[in-house]
C-alpha positions, 0 to 999 in steps of 0.5 A, spaced: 566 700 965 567 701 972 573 706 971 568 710 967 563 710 971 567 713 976 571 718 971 565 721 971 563 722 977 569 725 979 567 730 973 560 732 975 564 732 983 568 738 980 561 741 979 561 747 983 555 748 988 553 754 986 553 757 978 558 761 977 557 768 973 555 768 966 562 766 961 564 766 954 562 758 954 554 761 955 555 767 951 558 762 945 552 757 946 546 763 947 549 765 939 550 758 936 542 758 938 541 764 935 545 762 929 541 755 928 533 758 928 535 764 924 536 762 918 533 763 910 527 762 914 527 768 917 528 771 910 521 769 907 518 770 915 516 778 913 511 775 907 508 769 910 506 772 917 504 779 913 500 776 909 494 775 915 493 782 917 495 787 922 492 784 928 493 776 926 501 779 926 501 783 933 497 777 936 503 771 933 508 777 935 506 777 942 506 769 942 512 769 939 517 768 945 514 764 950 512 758 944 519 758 943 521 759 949 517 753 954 518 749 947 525 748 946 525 749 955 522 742 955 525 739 950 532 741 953 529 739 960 528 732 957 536 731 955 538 732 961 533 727 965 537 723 962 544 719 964 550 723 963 552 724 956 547 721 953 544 725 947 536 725 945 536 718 942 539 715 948 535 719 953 529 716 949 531 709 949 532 711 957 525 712 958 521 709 953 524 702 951 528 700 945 523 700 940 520 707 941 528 708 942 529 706 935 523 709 933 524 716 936 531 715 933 528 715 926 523 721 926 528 725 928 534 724 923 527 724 917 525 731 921 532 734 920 535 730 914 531 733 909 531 741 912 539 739 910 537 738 903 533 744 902 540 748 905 544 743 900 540 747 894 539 754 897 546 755 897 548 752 891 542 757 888 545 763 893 552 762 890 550 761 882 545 767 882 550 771 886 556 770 881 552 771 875 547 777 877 552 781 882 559 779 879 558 778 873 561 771 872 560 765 869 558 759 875 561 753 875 557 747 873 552 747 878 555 739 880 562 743 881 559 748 884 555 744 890 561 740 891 566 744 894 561 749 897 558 743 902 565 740 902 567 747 905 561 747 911 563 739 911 570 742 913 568 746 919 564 740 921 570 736 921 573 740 926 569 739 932 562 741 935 565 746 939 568 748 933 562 749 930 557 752 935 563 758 935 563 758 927 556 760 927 556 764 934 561 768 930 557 768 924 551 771 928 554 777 928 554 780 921 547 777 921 544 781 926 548 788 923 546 786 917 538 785 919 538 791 924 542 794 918 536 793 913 530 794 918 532 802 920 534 802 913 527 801 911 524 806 916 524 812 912 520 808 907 514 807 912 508 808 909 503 804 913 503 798 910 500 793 914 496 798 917 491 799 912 488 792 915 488 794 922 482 798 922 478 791 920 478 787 925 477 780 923 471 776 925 472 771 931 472 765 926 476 768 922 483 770 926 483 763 929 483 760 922 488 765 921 492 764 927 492 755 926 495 756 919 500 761 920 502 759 927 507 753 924 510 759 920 512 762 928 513 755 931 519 753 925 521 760 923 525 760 931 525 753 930 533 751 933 530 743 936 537 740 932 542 743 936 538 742 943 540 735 944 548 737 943 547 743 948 543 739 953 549 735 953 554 740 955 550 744 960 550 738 963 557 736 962 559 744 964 554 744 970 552 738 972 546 739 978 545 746 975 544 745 968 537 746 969 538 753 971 544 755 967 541 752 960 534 755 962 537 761 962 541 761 956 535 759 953 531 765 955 537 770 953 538 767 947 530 767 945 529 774 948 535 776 942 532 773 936 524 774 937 526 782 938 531 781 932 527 778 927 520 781 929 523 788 928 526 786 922 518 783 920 514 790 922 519 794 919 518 789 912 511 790 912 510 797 914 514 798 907 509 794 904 502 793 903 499 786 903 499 786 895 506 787 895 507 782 900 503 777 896 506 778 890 512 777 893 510 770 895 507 768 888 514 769 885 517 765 890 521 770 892 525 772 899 524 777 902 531 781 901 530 779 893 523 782 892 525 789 897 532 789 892 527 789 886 523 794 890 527 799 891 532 798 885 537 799 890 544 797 888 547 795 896 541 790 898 542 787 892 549 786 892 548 785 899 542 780 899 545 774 897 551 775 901 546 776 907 542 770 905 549 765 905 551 767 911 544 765 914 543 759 910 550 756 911 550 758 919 543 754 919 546 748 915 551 747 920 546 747 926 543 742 923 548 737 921 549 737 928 542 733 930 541 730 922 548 727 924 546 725 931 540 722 928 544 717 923 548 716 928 544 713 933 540 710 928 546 706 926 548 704 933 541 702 934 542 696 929 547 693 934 553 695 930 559 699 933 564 702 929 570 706 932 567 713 934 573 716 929 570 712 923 563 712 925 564 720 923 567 719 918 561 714 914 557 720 917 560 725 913 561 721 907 553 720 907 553 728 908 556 729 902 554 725 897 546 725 899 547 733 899 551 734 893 546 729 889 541 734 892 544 741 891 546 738 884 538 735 882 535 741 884 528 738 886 521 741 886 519 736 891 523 739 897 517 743 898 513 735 900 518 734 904 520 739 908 511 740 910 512 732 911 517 734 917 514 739 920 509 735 923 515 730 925 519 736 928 512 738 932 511 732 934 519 731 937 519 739 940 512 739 942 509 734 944 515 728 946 516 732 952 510 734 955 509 726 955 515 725 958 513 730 963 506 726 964 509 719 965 517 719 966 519 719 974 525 723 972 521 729 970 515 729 975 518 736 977 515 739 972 508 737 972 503 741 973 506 747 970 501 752 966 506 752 960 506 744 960 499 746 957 500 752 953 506 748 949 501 742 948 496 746 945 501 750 940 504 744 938 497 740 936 495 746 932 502 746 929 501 739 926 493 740 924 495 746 921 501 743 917 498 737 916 491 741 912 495 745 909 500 739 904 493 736 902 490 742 901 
């Protein structure tokens, strides 16, 4: 035990005094962020935030980088405050007991185990839809189908986390000329759109009623709370004392990339089309590429469409085995049990793939249930965690009495009333 205390202090003592200049580690690290929050989400992001008018947009676009900046700020600050290594279920334990340890341990596997499943199913209906509609072919059965796609992801996990943030950091690429491509490529079909609604300006009562509701849409649309943990570790492990700086950093270049990516892509979508196109779009369940494809009767977006929505899909997947697998981990730690790390993988994995494929093959409806009841968990986890911890937590004491601690709190509490009225509703 002795001996790795000390291995480990000699890695932190090779630490450099001062941070050295940006390298392809962090523009790696700045892109996996990026690929994990921008995902299928942000296909349907366009008709959810479109619908509440001209000026309850402009208000969730100006909020847009600082709620998800301060919020994945805290929670990343709250991994480092633990001891070296340690991922979130650790650094919980740490500060809060073995009870709460456990606990927290639990949410955060349900809170992220079951977007998995909902990525399992939306890219078996991608890959089927796409074959028979653009490639004119006959699917698979639909178990066959699920099987090898989440097999093949389950590959790249295989491989190693760095393996997999450089996976997604490369996937990322297409994903942003593809949304640029299809943001100017709707500029010539500018009609105003959403324009229509500006000259009516809401009363008070109703834009904050407004905003409560749509805020969770913000909030877990630019959600990428499953990779922090991991990313936190390696901050902490690639710069030691300055890992605060440096991930704090990262985090504003790679928040600053998706909100000015992803918001021209929403203008551009709803200065195309009027609010009752936006809502017919939700009422047939459609995301945002498939409803523009049928719009314009444009071969290329529809041929392209799916393609996008896979890459989106499969790289938002991969972000999230990272915290689902964490958390099952740990969970399984937690029960006293201590399984060789190489075995522990593998029983990870196996569980992956068959709670996935079992999914993917079933189809649900009740996806939908389960992902409302994760939200509150995930705001809870991303949120609010941190800035208790901030309160109450020696280690984090630095950070009190920041204005952001309260901004952070606030929108976290109406990310969880707001999805909470909205499933009993």
């Amino acid at each position: 035990m002795n001996d790795q205390a000390n291995s480990v202090d000699e890695r932190y003592a090779t630490t450099p005094a001062t941070l050295t200049s940006w390298s392809r580690q962090d523009t790696t690290w700045m892109l996996g962020l990026f690929g994990t929050a921008i995902g299928a989400g942000t296909l349907f992001l366009p008709i959810n935030a479109g619908l509440g008018g001209f000026w309850p947009l402009v208000i969730l676009a100006l909020l847009a980088f600082p709620m998800t900046f301060f919020a994945h700020r805290g929670l990343t600050r709250f991994v480092l405050s633990g001891r070296a290594g340690s991922d979130i279920t650790d650094v919980v334990e740490e500060h809060f007991g073995i009870k709460a340890g456990a606990l927290i341990t639990l949410l955060y596997f349900f809170a992220i185990f079951p977007i998995l499943l909902i990525y399992s199913v939306a890219l078996t209906n991608t890959v089927g839809s796409f074959m028979e509609h653009q490639l004119h072919i006959a699917p698979p059965p639909r178990a066959i189908l699920s099987f090898v796609l989440i097999l093949g992801l389950l590959g790249v996990v295989r491989c190693g986390e760095q393996v997999i943030v450089k996976a997604m950091s490369l996937m990322v690429y297409p994903f942003i000329v593809a949304l640029l491509f299809l943001a100017v490529y709707l500029i010539p079909h500018w009609n105003g759109g959403i324009l229509s609604t500006a000259s009516q300006v809401p009363a008070p009562s109703a834009l904050l009623n407004t905003l409560w509701l749509a805020i969770p849409v913000m909030v877990f649309s630019f959600n990428h709370s499953p990779i922090i943990s991991a990313f936190a570790v390696d901050q902490k492990r690639q710069y030691g004392a300055h890992a605060d700086e440096r991930s704090s950093q990262i985090l504003s270049r790679a928040h600053l990339l998706m909100v000015v990516m992803v918001l021209f892509f929403v203008f551009s979508c709803v200065l195309t089309l009027s609010p009752a196109q936006l809502a017919e779009a939700k009422a047939q369940n459609l995301s945002i590429l498939s409803y523009l494809a049928n719009h314009f009767n444009n071969p290329t977006i529809e041929f392209a469409a799916p393609l996008i929505a896979f890459v989106a899909i499969a790289k938002s997947f991969l972000g999230h085995y990272i915290g689902a697998s964490e958390g099952l981990k740990g969970l399984v730690l937690k029960t006293g049990r201590r399984p060789q790390a190489k075995r522990l993988d593998r029983m990870t994995a196996a569980f992956m793939l068959v709670v996935c494929w079992i999914v993917a093959t079933l189809n649900p409806s009740i996806l939908g249930m389960i992902e409302a009841l994760g939200g509150p968990i995930i705001a809870s986890i991303l949120f609010l965690m941190p800035m208790y911890a901030i309160r109450k937590v020696p280690a984090m004491a630095k950070y009190r009495g920041q204005a952001s601690n309260v901004f952070v709190t606030a929108v976290g509490l109406v990310a969880i009333t707001a999805v909470v009225y909205s499933f009993f509703v």
